[in-house]
C-alpha positions in Angstrom: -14.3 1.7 33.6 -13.6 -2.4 34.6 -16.3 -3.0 32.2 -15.0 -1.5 29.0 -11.6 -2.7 30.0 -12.9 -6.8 30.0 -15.2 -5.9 27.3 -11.9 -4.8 25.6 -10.2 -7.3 26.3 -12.5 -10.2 25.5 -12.9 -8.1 21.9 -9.1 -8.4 21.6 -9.0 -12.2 22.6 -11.7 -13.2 20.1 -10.3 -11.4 17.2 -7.7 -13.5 17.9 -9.1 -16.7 18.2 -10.8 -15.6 14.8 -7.2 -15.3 13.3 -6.1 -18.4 14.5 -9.0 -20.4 13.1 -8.6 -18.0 9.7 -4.7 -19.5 10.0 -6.3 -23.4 10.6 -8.8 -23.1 8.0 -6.1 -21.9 5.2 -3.4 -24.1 6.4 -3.3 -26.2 3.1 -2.9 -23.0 1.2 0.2 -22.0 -0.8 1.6 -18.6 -0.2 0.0 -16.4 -3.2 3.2 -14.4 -3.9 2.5 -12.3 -6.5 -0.4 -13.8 -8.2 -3.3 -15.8 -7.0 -5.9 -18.0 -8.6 -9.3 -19.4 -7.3 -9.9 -23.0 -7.4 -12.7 -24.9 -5.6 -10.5 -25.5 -2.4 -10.0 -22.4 -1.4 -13.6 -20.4 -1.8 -15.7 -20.7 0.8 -19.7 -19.9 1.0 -22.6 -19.2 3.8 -25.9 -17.8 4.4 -25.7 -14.3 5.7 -28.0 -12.9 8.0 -31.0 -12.5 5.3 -29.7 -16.2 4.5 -30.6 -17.4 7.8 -33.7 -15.6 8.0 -34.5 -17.3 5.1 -34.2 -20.9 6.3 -36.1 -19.9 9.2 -38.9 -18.6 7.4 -38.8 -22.0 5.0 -38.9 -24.4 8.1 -41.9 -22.6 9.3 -43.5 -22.7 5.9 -43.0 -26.4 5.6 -44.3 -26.9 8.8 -47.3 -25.0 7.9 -47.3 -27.1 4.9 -47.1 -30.5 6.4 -49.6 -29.7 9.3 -52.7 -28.2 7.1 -51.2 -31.0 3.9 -51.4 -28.0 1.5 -49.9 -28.9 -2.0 -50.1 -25.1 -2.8 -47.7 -24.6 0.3 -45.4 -26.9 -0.6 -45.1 -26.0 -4.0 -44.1 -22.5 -2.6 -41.7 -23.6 -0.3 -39.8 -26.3 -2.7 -39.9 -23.4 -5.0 -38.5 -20.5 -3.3 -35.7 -23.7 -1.8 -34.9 -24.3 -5.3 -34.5 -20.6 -6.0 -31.8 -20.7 -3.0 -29.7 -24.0 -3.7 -29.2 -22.0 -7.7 -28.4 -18.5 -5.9 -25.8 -20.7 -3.9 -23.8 -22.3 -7.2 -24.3 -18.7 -8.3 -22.9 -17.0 -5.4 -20.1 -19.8 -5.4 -19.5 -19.6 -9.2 -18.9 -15.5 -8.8 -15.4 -16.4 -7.7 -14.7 -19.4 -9.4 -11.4 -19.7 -11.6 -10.3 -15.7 -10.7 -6.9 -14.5 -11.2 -5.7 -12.0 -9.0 -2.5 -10.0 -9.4 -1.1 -7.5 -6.8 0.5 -4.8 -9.4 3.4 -2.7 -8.0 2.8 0.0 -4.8 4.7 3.5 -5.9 6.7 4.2 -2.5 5.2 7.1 -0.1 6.6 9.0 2.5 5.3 8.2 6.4 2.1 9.8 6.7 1.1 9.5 3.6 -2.0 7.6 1.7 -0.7 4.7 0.6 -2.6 3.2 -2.8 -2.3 -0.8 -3.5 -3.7 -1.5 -6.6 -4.8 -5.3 -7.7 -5.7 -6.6 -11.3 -8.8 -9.5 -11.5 -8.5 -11.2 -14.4 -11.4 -13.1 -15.5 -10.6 -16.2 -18.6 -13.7 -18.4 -18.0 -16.3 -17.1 -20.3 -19.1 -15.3 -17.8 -18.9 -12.1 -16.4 -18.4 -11.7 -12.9 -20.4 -9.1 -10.7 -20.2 -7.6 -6.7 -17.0 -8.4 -6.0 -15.4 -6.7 -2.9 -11.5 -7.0 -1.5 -10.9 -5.9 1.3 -8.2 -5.4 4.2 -8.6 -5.2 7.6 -12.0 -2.7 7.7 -10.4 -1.2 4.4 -12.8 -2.6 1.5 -13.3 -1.1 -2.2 -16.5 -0.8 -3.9 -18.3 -3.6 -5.7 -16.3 -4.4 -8.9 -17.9 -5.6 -11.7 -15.9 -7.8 -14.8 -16.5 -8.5 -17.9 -16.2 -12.0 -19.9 -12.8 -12.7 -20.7 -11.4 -8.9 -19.3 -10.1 -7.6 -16.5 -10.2 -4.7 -13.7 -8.5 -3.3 -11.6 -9.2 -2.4 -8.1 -7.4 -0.1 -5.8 -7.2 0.1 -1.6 -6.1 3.5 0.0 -4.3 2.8 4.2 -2.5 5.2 6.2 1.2 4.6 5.5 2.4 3.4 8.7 6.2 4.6 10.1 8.9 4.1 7.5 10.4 0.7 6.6 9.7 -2.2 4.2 6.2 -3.8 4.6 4.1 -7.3 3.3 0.6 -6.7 2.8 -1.7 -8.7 5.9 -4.2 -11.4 4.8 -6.9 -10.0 2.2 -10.2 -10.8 1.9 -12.3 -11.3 -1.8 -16.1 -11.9 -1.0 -19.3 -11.6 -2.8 -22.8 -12.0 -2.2 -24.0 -12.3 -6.0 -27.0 -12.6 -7.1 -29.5 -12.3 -4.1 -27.5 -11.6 -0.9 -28.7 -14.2 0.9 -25.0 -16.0 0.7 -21.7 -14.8 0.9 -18.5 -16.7 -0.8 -15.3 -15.1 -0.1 -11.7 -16.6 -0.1 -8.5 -15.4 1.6 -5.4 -14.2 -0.3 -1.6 -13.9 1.0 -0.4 -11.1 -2.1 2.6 -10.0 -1.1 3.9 -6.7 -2.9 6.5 -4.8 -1.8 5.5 -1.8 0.2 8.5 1.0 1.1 7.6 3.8 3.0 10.4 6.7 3.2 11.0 8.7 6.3 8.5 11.6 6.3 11.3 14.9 5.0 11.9 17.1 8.1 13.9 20.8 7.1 16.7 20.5 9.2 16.9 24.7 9.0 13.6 24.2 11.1 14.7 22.9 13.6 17.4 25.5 14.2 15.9 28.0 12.8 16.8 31.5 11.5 20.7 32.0 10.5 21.5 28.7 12.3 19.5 27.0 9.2 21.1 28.6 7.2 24.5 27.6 8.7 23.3 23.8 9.2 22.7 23.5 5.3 26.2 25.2 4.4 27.8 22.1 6.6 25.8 19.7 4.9 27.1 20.3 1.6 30.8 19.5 1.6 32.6 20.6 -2.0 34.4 17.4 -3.0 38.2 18.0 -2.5 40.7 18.7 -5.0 38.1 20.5 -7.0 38.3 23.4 -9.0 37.0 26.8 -8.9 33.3 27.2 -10.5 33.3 29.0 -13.9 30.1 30.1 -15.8 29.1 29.2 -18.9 26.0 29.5 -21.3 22.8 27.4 -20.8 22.5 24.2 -22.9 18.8 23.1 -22.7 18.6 19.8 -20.6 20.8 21.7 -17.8 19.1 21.8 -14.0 17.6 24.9 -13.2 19.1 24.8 -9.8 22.3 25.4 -11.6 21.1 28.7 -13.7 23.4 32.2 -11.9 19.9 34.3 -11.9 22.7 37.2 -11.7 24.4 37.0 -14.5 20.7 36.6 -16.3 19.8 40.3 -14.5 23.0 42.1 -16.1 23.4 40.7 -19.6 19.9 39.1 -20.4 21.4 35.6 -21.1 20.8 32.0 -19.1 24.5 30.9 -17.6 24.9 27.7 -15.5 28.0 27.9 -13.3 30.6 24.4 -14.0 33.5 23.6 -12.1 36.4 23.5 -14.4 36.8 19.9 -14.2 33.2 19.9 -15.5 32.2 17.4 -12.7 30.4 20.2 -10.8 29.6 20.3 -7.2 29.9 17.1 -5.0 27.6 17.1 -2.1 27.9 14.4 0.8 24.5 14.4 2.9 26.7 12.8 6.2 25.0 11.2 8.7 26.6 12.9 11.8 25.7 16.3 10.1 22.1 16.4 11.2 21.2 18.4 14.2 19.5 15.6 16.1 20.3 12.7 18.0 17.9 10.7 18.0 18.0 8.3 14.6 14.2 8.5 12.9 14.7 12.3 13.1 17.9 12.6 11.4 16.8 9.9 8.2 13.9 12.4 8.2 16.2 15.4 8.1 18.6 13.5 5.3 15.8 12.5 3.4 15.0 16.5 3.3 18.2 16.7 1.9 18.1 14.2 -0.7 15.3 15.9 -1.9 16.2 19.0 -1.7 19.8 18.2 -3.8 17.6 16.3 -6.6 15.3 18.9 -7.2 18.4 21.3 -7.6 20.1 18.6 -9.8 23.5 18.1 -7.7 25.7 15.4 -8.0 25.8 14.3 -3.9 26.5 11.0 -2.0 25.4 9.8 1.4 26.9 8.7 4.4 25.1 6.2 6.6 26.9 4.3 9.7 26.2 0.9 7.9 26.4 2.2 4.6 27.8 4.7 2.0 25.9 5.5 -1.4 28.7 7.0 -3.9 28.0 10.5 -5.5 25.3 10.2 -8.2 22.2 12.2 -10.1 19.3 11.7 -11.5 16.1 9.8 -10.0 17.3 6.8 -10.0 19.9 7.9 -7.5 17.4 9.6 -5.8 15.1 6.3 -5.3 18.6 4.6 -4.2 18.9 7.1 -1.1 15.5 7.1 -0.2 15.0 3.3 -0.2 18.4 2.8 2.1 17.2 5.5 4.0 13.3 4.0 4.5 15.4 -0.1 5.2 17.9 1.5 7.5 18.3 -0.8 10.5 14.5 -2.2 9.8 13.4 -5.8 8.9 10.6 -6.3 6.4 7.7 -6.6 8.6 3.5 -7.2 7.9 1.5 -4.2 7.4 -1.0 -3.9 10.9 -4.3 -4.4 9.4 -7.1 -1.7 10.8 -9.5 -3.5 13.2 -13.2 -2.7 13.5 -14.0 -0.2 16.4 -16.3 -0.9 18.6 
């Protein structure tokens, strides 16, 4: 058990004295933002393992060459080293003069699969084959681009807990046309990545009529308002509003209106929730928000720090669910996945 546990910890120490030289290395280098492009600073290339092999094998064959002075084995060898200096402006040319875009992330609740999709743009005339991005141990498939068109590319992670996240460092390598080098740059693409609380029926927790009771106190009739009136069903009118009674006796779609024709009010209050701790109620409220959208209320929220006013539509919706997701959290860096070993 010691064993794993240094071995463990001597894994841990080296990925981050990996990081740290990763962070020297790219010092010079602008934060990417949004968009990044490739110039000749910031691609870097070396042999891989088949590259290595490779010079190993020549050295021997030029030693072979120079001991027996056969011009036959030196034309071989000077050949097939020719062959690998153009394979290495190849390989270096794949990512030469890129542009890569991080498009928007659509939100997901904790738990989720979260999809970040990137645009490679290429503008210098020659197509561009093998490319890879990559996150963490996260990498898509080999991604081919035509002269003067793009692609796109998209990563699948784990959402992490809820919040507001930056993407971690990510990786664009190749090893075009003979894999016996690999050129690969580092990107800093930073879109915005807002992961809601994962929806948790507060009627669960309780359970049986005590649900039911929870979900009556969590929608509060605004005061002053008027007794609900039906009347027929104009088309654009939320289904959650339709009196499936009425429909059974007279064959006709009513929607019940408050007189004042402002409807019901609904405030989704923060001390409402049966729970105290604080990710379980935003999970409960976010339930709720939910929940009221799909039935096409007019409601409000009521955080400690914050109050949204009553509102509808999905707009409103994204505006609950976003303070809910930044509620007391700092935009932080998504935790890359590490290789296990």
């Amino acid at each position: 058990m010691r064993a794993d546990s240094v071995s463990g910890a001597d894994r841990h120490r080296l990925h981050r004295l990996r990081d740290d030289a990763i962070r020297w290395i790219t010092r010079r280098h602008a934060h990417d933002g949004e968009t990044a492009r490739l110039g000749r600073d910031r691609v870097y290339i070396l042999p891989t393992r088949a590259g290595y092999t490779l010079v190993a094998i020549l050295l021997v064959m030029l030693l072979g060459a120079i001991n027996y002075s056969s011009n036959m084995a030196f034309l071989l060898t000077f050949l097939l080293v020719g062959i690998g200096h153009n394979a290495m402006w190849y390989t270096h040319r794949n990512l030469l003069g890129l542009r890569i875009t991080s498009l928007p992330v659509a939100p997901v609740f904790a738990g989720a699969t979260l999809s970040l999709p990137f645009r490679l743009e290429e503008a210098s005339g020659r197509p561009r084959e093998a490319l890879t991005l990559s996150i963490g141990t996260r990498a898509s498939a080999p991604l081919a681009i035509p002269a003067q068109d793009s692609a796109q590319v998209e990563l699948t992670l784990p959402a992490p807990a809820r919040g507001i996240y930056r993407l971690p460092r990510q990786r664009l390598h190749t090893r075009y046309p003979l894999g016996i080098l690999e050129a690969w740059t580092w990107l800093t693409l930073s879109p915005e990545i807002l992961v809601y609380p994962a929806p948790v029926n507060p009627g669960n927790v309780l359970g049986g009529a005590g649900g039911q009771a929870t979900a009556s106190q969590l929608r509060t009739r605004h005061r002053g308002e008027t007794p609900d009136h039906l009347r027929p069903y104009r088309p654009g009118d939320p289904p959650g509003r339709i009196v499936w009674k009425a429909f059974a006796r007279s064959g006709k779609l009513h929607v019940r209106e408050s007189v004042s024709g402002r409807g019901d009010h609904l405030w989704l209050d923060w001390e409402a929730m049966p729970a105290t701790d604080t990710e379980t109620r935003l999970a409960m409220l976010c339930h709720q928000v939910l929940a009221a959208h799909a039935e096409g209320r007019i409601f409000g929220m009521r955080l400690p720090d914050l109050t949204v006013d009553p509102g509808q539509g999905s707009r409103h919706r994204e505006r609950c669910l976003r303070s809910l997701a930044q509620f007391r959290s700092e935009p932080r860096v998504l935790a890359p996945e590490t290789p296990r070993t």
